[in-house]
C-alpha positions as CSV (number, residue, x, y, z in Angstrom):
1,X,-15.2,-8.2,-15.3
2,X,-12.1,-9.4,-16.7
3,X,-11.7,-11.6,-19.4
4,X,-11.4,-15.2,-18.6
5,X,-8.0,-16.3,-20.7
6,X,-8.3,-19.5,-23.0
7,X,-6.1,-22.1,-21.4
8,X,-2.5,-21.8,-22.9
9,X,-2.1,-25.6,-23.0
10,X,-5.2,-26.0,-25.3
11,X,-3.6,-23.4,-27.4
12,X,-0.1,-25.0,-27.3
13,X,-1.7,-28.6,-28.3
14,X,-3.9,-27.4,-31.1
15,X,-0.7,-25.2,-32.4
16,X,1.2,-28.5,-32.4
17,X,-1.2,-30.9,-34.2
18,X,-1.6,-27.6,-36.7
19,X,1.8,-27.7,-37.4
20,X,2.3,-31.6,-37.7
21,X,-0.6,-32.0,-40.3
22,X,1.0,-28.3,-42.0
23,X,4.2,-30.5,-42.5
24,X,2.4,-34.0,-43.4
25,X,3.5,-33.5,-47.1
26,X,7.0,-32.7,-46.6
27,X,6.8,-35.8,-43.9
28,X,5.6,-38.5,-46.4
29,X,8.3,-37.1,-49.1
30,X,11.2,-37.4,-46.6
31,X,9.7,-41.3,-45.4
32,X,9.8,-42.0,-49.3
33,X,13.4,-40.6,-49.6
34,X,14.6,-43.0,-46.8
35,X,12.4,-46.0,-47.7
36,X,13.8,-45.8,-51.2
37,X,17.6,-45.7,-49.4
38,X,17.9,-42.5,-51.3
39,X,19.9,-41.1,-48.0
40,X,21.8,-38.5,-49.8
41,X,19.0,-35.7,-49.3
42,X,17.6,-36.8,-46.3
43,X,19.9,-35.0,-44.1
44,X,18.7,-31.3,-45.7
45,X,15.1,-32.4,-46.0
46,X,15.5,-33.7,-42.3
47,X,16.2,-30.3,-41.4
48,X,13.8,-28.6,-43.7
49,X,11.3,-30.8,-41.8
50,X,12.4,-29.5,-38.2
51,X,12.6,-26.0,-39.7
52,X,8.8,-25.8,-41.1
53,X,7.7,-27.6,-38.2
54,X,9.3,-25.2,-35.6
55,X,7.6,-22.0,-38.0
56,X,4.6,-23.7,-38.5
57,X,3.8,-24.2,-34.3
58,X,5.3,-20.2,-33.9
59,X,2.6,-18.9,-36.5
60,X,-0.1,-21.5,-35.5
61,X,0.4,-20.5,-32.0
62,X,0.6,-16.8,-32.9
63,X,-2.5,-16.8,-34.4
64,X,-4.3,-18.8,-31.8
65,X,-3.3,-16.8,-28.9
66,X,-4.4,-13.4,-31.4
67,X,-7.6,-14.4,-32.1
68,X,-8.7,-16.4,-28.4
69,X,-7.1,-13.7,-26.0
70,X,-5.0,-10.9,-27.1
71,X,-8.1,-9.9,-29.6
72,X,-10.3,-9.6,-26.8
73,X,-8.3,-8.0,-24.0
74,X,-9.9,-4.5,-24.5
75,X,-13.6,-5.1,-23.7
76,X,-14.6,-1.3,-24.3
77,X,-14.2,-1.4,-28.3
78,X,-17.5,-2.4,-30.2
79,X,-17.8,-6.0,-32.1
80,X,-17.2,-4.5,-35.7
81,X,-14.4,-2.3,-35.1
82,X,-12.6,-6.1,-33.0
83,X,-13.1,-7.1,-35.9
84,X,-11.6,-5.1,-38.1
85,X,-8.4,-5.0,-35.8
86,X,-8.0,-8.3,-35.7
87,X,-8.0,-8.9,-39.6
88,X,-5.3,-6.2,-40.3
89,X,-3.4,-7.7,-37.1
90,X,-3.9,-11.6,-38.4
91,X,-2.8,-10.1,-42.2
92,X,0.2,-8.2,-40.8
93,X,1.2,-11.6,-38.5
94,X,1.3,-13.8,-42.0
95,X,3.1,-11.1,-44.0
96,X,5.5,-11.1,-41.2
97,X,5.7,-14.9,-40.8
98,X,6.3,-15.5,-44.8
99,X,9.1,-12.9,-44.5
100,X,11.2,-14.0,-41.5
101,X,10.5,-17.5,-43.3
102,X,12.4,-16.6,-46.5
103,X,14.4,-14.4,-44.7
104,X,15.9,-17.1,-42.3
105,X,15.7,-20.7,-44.5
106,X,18.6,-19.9,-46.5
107,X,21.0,-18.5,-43.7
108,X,19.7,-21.9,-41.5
109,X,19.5,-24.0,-43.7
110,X,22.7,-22.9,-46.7
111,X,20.4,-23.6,-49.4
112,X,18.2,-21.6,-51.4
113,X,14.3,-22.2,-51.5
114,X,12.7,-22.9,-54.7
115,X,9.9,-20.7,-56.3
116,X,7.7,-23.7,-56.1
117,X,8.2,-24.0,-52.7
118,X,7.6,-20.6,-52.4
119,X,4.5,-20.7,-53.8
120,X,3.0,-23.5,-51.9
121,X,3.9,-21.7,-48.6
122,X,2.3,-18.9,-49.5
123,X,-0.5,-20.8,-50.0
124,X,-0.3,-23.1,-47.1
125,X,0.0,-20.2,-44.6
126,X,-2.9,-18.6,-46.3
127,X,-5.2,-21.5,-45.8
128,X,-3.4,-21.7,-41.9
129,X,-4.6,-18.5,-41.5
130,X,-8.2,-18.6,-42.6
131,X,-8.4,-22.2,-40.4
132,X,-6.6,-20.9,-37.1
133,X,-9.4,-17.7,-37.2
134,X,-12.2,-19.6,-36.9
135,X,-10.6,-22.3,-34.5
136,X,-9.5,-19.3,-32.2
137,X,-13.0,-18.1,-32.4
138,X,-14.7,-21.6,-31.4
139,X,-11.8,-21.6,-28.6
140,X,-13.0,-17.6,-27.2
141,X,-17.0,-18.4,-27.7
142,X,-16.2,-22.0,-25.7
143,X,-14.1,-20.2,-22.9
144,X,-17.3,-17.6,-22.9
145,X,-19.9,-20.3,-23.1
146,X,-18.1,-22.1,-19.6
147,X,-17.4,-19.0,-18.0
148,X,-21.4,-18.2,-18.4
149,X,-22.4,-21.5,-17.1
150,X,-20.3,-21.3,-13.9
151,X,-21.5,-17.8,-13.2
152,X,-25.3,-19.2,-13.7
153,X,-24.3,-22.1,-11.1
154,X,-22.7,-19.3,-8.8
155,X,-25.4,-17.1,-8.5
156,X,-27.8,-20.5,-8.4
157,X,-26.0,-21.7,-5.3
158,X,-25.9,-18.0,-4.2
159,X,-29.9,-18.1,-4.3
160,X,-30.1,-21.1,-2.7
161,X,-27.8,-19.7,0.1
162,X,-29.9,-16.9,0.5
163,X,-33.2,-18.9,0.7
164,X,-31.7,-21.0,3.3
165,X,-30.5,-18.2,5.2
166,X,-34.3,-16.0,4.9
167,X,-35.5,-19.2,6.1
168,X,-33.2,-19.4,9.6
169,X,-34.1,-15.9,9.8
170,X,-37.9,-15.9,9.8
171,X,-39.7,-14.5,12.8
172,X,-43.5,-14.1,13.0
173,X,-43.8,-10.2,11.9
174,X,-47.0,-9.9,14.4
175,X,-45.3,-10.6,17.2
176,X,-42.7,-8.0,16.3
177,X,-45.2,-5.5,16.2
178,X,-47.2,-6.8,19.0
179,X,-43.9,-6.2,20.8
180,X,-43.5,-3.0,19.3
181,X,-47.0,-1.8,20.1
182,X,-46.6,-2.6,23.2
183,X,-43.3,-0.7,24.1
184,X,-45.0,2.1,22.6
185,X,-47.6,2.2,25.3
186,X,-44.8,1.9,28.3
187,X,-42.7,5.0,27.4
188,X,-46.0,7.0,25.6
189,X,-44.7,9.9,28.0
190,X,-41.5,10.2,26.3
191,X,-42.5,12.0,23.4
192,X,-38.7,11.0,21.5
193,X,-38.9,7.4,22.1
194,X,-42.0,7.2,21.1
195,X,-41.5,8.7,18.2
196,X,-38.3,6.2,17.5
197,X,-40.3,2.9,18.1
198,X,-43.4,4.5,15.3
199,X,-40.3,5.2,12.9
200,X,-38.3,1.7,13.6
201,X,-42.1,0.2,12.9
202,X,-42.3,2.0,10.1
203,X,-39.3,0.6,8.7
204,X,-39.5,-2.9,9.5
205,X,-43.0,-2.7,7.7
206,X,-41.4,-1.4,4.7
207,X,-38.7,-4.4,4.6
208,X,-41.5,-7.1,5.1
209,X,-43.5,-5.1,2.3
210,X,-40.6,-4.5,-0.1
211,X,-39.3,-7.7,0.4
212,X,-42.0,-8.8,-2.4
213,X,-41.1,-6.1,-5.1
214,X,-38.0,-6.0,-7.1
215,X,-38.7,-2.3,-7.6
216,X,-40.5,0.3,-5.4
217,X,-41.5,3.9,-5.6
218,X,-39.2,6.3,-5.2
219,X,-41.2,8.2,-2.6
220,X,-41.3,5.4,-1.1
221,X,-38.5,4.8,-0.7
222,X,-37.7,8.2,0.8
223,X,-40.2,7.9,3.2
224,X,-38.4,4.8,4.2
225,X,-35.0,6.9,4.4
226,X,-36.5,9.4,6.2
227,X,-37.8,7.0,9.2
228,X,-33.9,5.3,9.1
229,X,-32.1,8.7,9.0
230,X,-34.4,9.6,12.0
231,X,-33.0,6.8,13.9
232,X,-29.0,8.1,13.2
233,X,-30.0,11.6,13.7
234,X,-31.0,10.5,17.5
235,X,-27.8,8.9,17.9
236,X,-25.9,12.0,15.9
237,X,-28.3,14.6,16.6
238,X,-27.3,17.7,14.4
239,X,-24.0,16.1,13.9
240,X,-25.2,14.1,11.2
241,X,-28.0,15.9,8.4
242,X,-29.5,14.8,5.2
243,X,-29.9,16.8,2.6
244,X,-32.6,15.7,-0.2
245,X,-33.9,18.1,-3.1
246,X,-36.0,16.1,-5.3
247,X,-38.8,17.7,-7.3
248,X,-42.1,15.8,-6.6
249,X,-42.9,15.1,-10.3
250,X,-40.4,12.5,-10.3
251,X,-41.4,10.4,-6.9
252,X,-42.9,8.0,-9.6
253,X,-39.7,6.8,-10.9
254,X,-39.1,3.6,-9.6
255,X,-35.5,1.9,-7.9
256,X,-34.7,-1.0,-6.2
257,X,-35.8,-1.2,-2.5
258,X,-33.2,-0.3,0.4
259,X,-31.0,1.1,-2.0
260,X,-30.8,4.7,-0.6
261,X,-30.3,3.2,3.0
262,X,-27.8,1.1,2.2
263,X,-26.0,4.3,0.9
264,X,-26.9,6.5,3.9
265,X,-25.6,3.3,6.1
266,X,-22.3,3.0,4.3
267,X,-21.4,6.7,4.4
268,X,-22.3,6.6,8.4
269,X,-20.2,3.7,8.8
270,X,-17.3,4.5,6.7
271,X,-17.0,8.5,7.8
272,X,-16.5,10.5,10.6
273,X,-19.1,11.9,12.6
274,X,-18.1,14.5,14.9
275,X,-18.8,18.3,16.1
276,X,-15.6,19.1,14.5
277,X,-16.8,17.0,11.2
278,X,-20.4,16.9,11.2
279,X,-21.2,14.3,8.2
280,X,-24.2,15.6,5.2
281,X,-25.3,13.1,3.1
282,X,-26.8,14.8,-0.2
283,X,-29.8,13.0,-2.2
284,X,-30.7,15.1,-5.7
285,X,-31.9,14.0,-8.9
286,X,-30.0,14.7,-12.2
287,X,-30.7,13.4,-16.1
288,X,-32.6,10.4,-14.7
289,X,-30.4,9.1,-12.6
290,X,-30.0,9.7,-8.5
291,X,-27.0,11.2,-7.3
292,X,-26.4,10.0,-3.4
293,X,-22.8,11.2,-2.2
294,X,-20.9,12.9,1.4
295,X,-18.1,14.3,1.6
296,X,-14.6,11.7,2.7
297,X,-13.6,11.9,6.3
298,X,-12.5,8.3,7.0
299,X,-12.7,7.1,10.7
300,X,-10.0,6.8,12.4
301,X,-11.1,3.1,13.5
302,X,-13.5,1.8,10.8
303,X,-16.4,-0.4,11.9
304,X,-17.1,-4.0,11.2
305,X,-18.7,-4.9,8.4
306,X,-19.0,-7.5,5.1
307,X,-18.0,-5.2,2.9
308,X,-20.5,-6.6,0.4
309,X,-23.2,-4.0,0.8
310,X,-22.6,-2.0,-2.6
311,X,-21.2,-5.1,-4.3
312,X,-24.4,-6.7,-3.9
313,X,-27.0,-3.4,-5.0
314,X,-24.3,-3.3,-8.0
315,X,-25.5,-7.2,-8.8
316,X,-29.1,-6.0,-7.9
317,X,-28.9,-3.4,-10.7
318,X,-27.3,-5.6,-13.4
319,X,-29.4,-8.4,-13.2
320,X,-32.8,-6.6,-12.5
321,X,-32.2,-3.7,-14.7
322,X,-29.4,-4.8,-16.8
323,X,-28.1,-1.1,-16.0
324,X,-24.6,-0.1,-13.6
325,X,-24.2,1.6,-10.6
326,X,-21.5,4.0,-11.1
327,X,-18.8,5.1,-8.3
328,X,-16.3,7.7,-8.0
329,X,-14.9,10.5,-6.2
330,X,-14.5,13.6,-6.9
331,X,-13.2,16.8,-5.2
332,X,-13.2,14.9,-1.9
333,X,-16.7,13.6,-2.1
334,X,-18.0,10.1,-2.6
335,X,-20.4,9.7,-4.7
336,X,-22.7,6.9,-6.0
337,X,-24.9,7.1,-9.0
338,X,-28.3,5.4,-9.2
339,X,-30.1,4.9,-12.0
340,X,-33.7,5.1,-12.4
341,X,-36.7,3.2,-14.7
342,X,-40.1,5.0,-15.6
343,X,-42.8,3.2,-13.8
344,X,-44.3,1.6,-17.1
345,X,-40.5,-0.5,-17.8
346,X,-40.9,-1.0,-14.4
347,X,-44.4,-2.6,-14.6
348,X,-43.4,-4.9,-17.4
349,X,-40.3,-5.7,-15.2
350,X,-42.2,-7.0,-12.6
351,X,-44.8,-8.8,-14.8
352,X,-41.6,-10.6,-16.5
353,X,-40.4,-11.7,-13.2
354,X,-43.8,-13.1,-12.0
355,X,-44.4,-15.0,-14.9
C-alpha cells in the first residue's frame, strides 16, 4: 500500500513558526535597536533578520519533509536500518545547512559573521535538529494513526455492506434442495444431468457449510473443486482439464473456503477456451504453500465481471492469516500462490474469532 504523505501545509506551517521562534532573539535585539533610535544598524541587522529567517524555514522544512515522508518512502527496509539512514541523512542536511550558511552571509549580506555568532548557530541548528526529528516523527506516527482509523471505518462500513447485502440475498436452503431433489427425479434417465444437479447440490451445500468457517480443509475444498470443475467440464468437455497432484498427507492443511474456485473461475473467465487452445489449470503443492496457475491465452472478448474476485481473497488472507497471496507470471503462465496454515494455528484461529 502506499505510503499516505503528511500534508505539505502542516509541514510548511510548523517550518514557519520553527523559524520565527529560531530568530526570536535576533528579533527582540533589532526591536531594542529601533526602540532606542539607534537606527544606524538596523538596516544590516534588518537583513540579517530576513536572512536567518529565510535559512531557518529552508532547514526546518528540510528536515520535516526528511523525517515525515522522504524517510519512509521505501517500505521494504527494516525499522533499524530507517533509522540509521535517516540519522546520517538528518547529520549530513545540518553540515550542509551550516555551510551554505557561512558560505552565503558574507557574499549577501557584505559583512563578515562573528565567531560568536558562529558559535551560537551551530548550536541553535543543533538543538533544531534534535527538535524537528521528533516533531517529524509525531507528524508520520499521526498521519499513520489516521490512515489506520479510516481503513478500520472502511472495512466497518464494508462489513456492514456485506451483511446487508447476505441479508437481501437469503433464500430458505430447503427449498433449494427440495427443488433440487426434485429435478433430480424428472431427468433420473439422463445419467449426465443427473449427475450435474448431485454435483451443483453438492456445491451449494458446501457454500452454506463453509459460510460458517473462516478456514476449511483442504480436501475439502478439493472435493468442492472437483463438483465445480465438473460443471465447466460439461460446458468445455475435454477442452477445458484440471490438473491436481497433491499428496494425501497434506489434505489436512487448512485454507480459506472458495479460494481454489475463485481461481479456477477467474482463469475460465479471463482465457481462451477452444479446440485450438484447450485451457489446463494445474493445482500442486510446494514448500507449504499451493501453487494454482494456466497458461495466458486472453479472450478475444473478455467477460463481464467486478474484477474484485482476487482483490478480495488477497484481503481474506491478510486479515485472517496476516499472510499475502502472491501473483505473477512467468514463462507465459499465470500463477497464484496460496499459502497454507497447519490445522492446530488453524484451530486457535478459529477459537480467537469466536471468542
Amino acid at each position: 500500500m502506499a505510503l499516505t504523505q503528511v500534508k505539505q501545509s502542516a509541514i510548511v506551517k510548523i517550518a514557519i513558526l520553527i523559524a520565527v521562534l529560531a530568530s526570536l532573539p535576533k528579533t527582540l535585539f533589532l526591536y531594542e535597536m529601533i526602540s532606542e533610535g539607534n537606527l544606524g544598524f538596523s538596516t544590516i541587522w534588518l537583513l540579517d533578520l530576513i536572512y536567518r529567517l529565510v535559512f531557518f524555514f529552508l532547514f526546518s522544512w528540510a528536515v520535516l519533509q526528511l523525517n515525515a515522508n522522504l524517510g519512509y518512502a521505501q517500505n521494504k527496509w527494516s525499522t533499524k536500518l530507517r533509522m540509521a539512514v535517516l540519522v546520517v541523512v538528518n547529520i549530513v542536511v545540518l553540515l550542509a545547512a551550516l555551510f551554505f550558511f557561512k558560505f552565503l552571509y558574507p557574499i549577501l549580506l557584505q559583512t563578515e559573521i562573528s565567531q560568536r555568532d558562529v558559535g551560537f548557530l551551530n548550536f541553535t541548528y543543533a538543538n533544531l535538529l534534535i527538535a524537528l526529528f521528533f516533531i517529524g516523527r509525531i507528524l508520520r506516527l499521526q498521519t499513520d494513526k489516521q490512515e489506520s482509523r479510516i481503513e478500520n471505518e472502511r472495512l466497518k462500513q464494508q462489513s456492514l455492506q456485506n451483511e446487508l447485502m447476505a441479508l437481501k440475498n437469503q433464500i430458505d436452503p430447503h427449498f433449494l434442495f427440495n427443488s433440487l431433489n426434485s429435478l433430480t427425479s424428472l431427468i433420473r434417465e439422463n445419467e449426465k444431468a443427473t449427475k450435474f444437479v448431485k454435483k451443483l447440490s453438492h456445491m451449494y451445500r458446501y457454500i452454506l457449510q463453509s459460510g460458517e468457517s473462516d478456514l476449511v480443509s483442504l480436501r475439502e475444498e478439493l472435493k468442492f473443486t472437483e463438483s465445480y470443475t465438473h460443471l465447466i467440464r460439461t460446458r468445455y468437455r475435454d477442452r477445458f482439464s484440471i490438473d491436481i497432484q497433491i499428496d494425501d498427507r497434506y489434505l489436512d492443511l487448512e485454507i480459506p473456503p472458495l479460494a481454489l474456485q475463485l481461481l479456477v473461475e477467474n482463469a475460465v473467465k479471463h482465457n481462451e477456451i477452444s479446440t485450438k487452445n484447450p485451457l489446463t489449470v494445474r493445482i500442486y503443492l510446494k514448500e507449504d504453500a499451493l501453487y494454482v496457475e494456466n497458461p495466458i491465452q486472453p479472450r478475444t472478448v473478455l467477460k463481464e465481471g467486478t474484477k474484485n474476485g482476487l482483490l478480495n481473497l488477497k484481503k481474506r488472507y491478510v486479515l485472517l492469516l496476516k499472510k499475502e497471496v502472491k501473483v505473477h507470471t512467468k514463462n507465459n503462465t499465470f500463477v497464484v500462490e496460496l499459502p497454507l496454515v497447519f490445522k492446530t494455528k488453524a484451530a486457535t484461529l478459529q477459537q480467537t474469532n469466536s471468542g
